[in-house]
KOLGU-40617 format. One line per field, with one value per residue (C-alpha): residue number from 1; x, y, z. Coordinates in Angstrom, 3 decimals, always signed. Layout:
REM KOLGU-40617
num	[NUM,...]
X	[X,...]
Y	[Y,...]
Z	[Z,...]
***
This chain:
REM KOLGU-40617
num	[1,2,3,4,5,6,7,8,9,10,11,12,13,14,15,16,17,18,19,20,21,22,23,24,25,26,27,28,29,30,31,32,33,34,35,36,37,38,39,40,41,42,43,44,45,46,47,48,49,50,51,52,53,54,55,56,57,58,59,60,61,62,63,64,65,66,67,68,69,70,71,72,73,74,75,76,77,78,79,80,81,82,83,84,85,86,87,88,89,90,91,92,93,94,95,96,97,98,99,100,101,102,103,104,105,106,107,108,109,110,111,112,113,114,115,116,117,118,119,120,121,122,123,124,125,126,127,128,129,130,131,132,133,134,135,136,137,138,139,140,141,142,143,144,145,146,147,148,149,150,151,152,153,154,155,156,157,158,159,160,161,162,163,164,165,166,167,168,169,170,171,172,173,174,175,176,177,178,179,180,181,182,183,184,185,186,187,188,189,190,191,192,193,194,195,196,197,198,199,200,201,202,203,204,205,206,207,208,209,210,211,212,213,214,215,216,217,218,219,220,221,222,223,224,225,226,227,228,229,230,231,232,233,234,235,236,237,238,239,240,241,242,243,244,245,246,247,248,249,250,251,252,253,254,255,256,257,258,259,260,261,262,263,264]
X	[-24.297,-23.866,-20.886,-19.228,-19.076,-18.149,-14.827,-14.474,-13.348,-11.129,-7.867,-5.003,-2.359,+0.847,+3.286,+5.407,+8.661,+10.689,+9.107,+6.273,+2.595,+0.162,-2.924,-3.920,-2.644,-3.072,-0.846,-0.280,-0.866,-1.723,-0.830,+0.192,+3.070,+6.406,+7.446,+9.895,+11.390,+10.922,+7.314,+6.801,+9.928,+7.708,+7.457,+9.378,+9.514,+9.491,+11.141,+9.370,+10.854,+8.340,+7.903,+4.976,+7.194,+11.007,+9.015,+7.221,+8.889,+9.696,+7.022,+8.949,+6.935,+6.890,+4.664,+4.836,+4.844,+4.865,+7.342,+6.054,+9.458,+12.806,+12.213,+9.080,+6.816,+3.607,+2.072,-1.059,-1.951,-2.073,+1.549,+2.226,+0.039,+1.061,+4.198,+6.239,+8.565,+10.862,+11.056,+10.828,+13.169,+11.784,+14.011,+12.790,+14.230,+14.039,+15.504,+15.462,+12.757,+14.338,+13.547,+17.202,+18.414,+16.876,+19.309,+18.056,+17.575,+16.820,+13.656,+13.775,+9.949,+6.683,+3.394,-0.146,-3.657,-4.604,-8.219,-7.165,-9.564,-7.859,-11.753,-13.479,-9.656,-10.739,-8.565,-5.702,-3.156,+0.630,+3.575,+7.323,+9.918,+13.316,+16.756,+18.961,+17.167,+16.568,+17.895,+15.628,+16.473,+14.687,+14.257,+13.642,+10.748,+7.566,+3.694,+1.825,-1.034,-3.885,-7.418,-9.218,-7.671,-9.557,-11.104,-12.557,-9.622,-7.488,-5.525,-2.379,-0.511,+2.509,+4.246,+6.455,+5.206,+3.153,+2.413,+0.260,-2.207,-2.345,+0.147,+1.934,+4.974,+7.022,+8.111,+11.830,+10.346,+8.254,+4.714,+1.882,-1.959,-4.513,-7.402,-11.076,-11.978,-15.724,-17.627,-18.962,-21.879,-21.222,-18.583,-20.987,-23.447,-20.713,-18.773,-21.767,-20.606,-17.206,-15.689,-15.752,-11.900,-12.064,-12.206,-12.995,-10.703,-10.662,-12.714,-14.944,-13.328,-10.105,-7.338,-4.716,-5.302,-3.828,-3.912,-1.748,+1.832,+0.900,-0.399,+0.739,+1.335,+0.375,-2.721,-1.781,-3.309,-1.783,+2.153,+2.281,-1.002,-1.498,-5.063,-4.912,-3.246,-3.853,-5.783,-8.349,-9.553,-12.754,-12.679,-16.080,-17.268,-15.016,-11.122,-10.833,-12.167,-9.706,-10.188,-8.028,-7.662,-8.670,-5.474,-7.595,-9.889,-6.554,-4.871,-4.970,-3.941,-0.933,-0.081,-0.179,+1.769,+4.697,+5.236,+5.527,+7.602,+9.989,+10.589,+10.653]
Y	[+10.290,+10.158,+7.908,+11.094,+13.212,+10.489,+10.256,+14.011,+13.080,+9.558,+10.545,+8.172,+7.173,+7.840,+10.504,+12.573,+13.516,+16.450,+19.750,+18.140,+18.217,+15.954,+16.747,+17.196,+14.139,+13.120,+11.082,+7.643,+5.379,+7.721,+7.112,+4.064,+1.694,+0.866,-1.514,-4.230,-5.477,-9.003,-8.709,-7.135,-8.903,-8.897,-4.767,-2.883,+1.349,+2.128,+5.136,+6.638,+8.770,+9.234,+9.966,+9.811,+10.828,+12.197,+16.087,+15.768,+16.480,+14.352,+13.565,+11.911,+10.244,+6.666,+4.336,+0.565,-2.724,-7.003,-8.976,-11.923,-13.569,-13.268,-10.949,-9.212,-6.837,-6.467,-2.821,-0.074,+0.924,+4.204,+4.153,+4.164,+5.986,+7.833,+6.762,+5.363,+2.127,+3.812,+7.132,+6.100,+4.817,+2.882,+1.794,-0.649,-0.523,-3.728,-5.652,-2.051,-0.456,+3.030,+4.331,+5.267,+2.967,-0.343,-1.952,-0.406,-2.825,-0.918,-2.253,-3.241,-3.131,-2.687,-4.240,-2.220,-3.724,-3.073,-1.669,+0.356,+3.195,+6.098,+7.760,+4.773,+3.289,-0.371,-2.863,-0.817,-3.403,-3.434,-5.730,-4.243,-6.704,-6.178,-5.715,-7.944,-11.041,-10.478,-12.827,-13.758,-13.729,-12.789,-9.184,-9.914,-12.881,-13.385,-13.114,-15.888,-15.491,-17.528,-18.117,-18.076,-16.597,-16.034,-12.404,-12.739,-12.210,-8.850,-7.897,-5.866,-3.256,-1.442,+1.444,+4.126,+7.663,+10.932,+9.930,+12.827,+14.407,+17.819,+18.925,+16.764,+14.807,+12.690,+8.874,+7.290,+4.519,+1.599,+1.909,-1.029,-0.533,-3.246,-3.388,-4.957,-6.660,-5.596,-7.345,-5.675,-5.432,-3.435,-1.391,-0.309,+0.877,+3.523,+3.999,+3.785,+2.096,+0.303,-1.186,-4.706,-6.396,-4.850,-4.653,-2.429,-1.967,-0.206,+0.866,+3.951,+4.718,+4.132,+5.873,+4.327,+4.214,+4.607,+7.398,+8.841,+7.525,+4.223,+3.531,-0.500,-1.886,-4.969,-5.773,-8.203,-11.963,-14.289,-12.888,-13.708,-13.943,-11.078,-10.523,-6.898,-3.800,-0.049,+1.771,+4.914,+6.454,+8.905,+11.241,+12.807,+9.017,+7.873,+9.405,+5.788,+3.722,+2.407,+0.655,-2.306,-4.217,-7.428,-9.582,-12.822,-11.530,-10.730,-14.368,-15.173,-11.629,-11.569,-15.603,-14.564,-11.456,-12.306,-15.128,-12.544,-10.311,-12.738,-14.316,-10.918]
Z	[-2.494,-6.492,-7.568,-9.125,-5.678,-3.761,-6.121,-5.051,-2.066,-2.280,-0.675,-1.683,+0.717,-0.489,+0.690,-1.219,-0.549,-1.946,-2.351,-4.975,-3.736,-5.381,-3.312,-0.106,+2.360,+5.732,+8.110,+8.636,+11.433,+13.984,+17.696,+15.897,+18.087,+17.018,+15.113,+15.326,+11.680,+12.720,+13.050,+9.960,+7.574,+4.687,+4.545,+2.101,+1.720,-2.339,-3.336,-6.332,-8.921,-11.495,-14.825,-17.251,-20.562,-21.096,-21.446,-18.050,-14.559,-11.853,-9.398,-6.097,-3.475,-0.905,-1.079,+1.015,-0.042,+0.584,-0.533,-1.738,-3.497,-3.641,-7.033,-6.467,-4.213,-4.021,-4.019,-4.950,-8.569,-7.917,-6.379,-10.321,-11.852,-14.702,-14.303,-17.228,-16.506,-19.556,-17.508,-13.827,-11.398,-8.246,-5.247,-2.662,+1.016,+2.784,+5.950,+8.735,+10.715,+10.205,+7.039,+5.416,+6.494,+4.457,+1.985,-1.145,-3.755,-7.983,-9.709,-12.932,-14.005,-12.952,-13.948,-12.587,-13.176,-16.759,-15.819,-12.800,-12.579,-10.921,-10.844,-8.395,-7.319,-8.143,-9.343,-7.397,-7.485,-8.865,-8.856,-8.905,-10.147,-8.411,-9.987,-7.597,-5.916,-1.970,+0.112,+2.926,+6.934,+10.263,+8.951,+5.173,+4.463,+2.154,+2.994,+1.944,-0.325,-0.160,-2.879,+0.569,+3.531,+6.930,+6.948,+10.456,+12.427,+13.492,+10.815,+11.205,+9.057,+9.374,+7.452,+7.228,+7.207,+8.787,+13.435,+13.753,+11.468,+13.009,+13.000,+10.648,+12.090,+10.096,+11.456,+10.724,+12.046,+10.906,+12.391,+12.738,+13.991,+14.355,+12.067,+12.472,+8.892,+8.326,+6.043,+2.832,+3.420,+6.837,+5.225,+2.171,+5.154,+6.135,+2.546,+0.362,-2.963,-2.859,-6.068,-6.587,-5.118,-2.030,+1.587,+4.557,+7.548,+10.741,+13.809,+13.932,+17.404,+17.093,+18.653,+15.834,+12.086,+8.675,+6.274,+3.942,+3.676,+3.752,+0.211,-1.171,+2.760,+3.071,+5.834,+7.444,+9.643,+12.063,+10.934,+7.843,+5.784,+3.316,+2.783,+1.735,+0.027,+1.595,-0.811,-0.056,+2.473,+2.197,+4.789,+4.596,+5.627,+7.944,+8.606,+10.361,+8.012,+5.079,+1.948,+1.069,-2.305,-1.494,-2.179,-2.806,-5.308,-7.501,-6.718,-10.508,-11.485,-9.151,-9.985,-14.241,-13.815,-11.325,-14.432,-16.622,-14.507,-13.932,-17.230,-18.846]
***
């Protein structure tokens, strides 16, 4: 299939709240288990309000996230796009399983990839700088990042959002689901073309996956290893399949721009 019909039908996993619709969504981790906070300290719930200028109206929707400091997350592009830092307020939930329930911590700033391409979704990478350092505990902890973690392992990812896709039931609860890493080259024999920075996750058959609601969580190996970000999912290939920014290929990206996050 042509590049330009295959963008037709990315879906991006993020979930709106409010009465706002984006576009259509599915569900997230469905028949997915619970979660317990201490498995999954590093996972924070972002509450977007956003804004693209002081004319245009509030857009509100969730989105996930790492921690990976005490002053910074780690999240999706496209959790952000067209959203203003001037105009948009962004509240991250850490430290509870239950959704409402996180201690909500303002952000002060936001930094997405400069050549995020909303059209393919590569380069779909974002780091939120917080207001108020966290202070870490059992519940509340970093991911490490590494230049060259291990890929051939079962990942894990958890999330807040949609348990069933049909018909669509909403979690208070975090949710996790395991996740085969496929290579590229086997993931490009399902997907077709994938951009450059990312990676494949999932299992044709699978009884638990992601989908929408989960955009920015962190995919997870051995606890505590981030090796990627939820991304896209496109359906018409595989409901099951999910595309991940590969955290890795953006070590540099991430390293320059929690500098300038912080010092700014």
């Amino acid at each position: 299939m042509a590049e330009e019909n295959t963008i037709l039908c990315f879906v991006l996993i993020i979930s709106v709240f409010h009465s706002v619709t984006l576009q259509e969504f599915e569900g997230f981790v469905v028949e997915g288990d619970f979660a317990k906070m201490k498995d999954f300290p590093h996972a924070a719930l972002l509450y977007i309000e956003c804004r693209e200028s002081s004319d245009n109206p509030t857009r509100y929707f969730t989105c996930g996230s790492s921690i990976i400091n005490q002053d910074i997350v780690l999240t999706a592009a496209h959790c952000l796009e067209n959203c203003a830092a001037k105009f948009t307020i962004v509240t991250v939930h850490v430290g509870n399983r239950e959704k409402k329930k996180g201690l909500p911590i303002k952000a002060s700033g936001f930094k997405t990839h400069g050549k995020y391409n909303p059209r393919t979704i590569s380069n779909d990478i974002a780091l939120v700088k917080l207001k108020n350092r966290l202070v870490f505990g059992k519940k509340v902890r970093r991911v490490a990042l590494m230049r060259e973690p291990p890929y051939d392992e079962t990942a894990e990812v958890a999330g807040w959002g949609w348990l069933n896709e049909d018909p669509r039931t909403e979690s208070k609860y975090l949710m996790q689901a395991s996740q085969k890493v496929w290579s590229r080259q086997s993931c490009m024999e399902i997907m077709g073309h994938i951009p450059e920075g990312t990676i494949c996750g999932g299992a044709l058959d699978a009884q638990s996956y992601v989908a929408p609601g989960d955009s920015g969580s962190g995919l997870i190996v051995r606890k505590y290893i981030q090796i990627g970000i939820v991304s896209y999912k496109v359906p018409s290939k595989s409901p099951r399949l999910a595309m991940y920014t590969d955290v890795a290929y953006f070590y540099n990206w991430i390293e320059k721009n929690s500098k300038k996050l912080y010092c700014s």
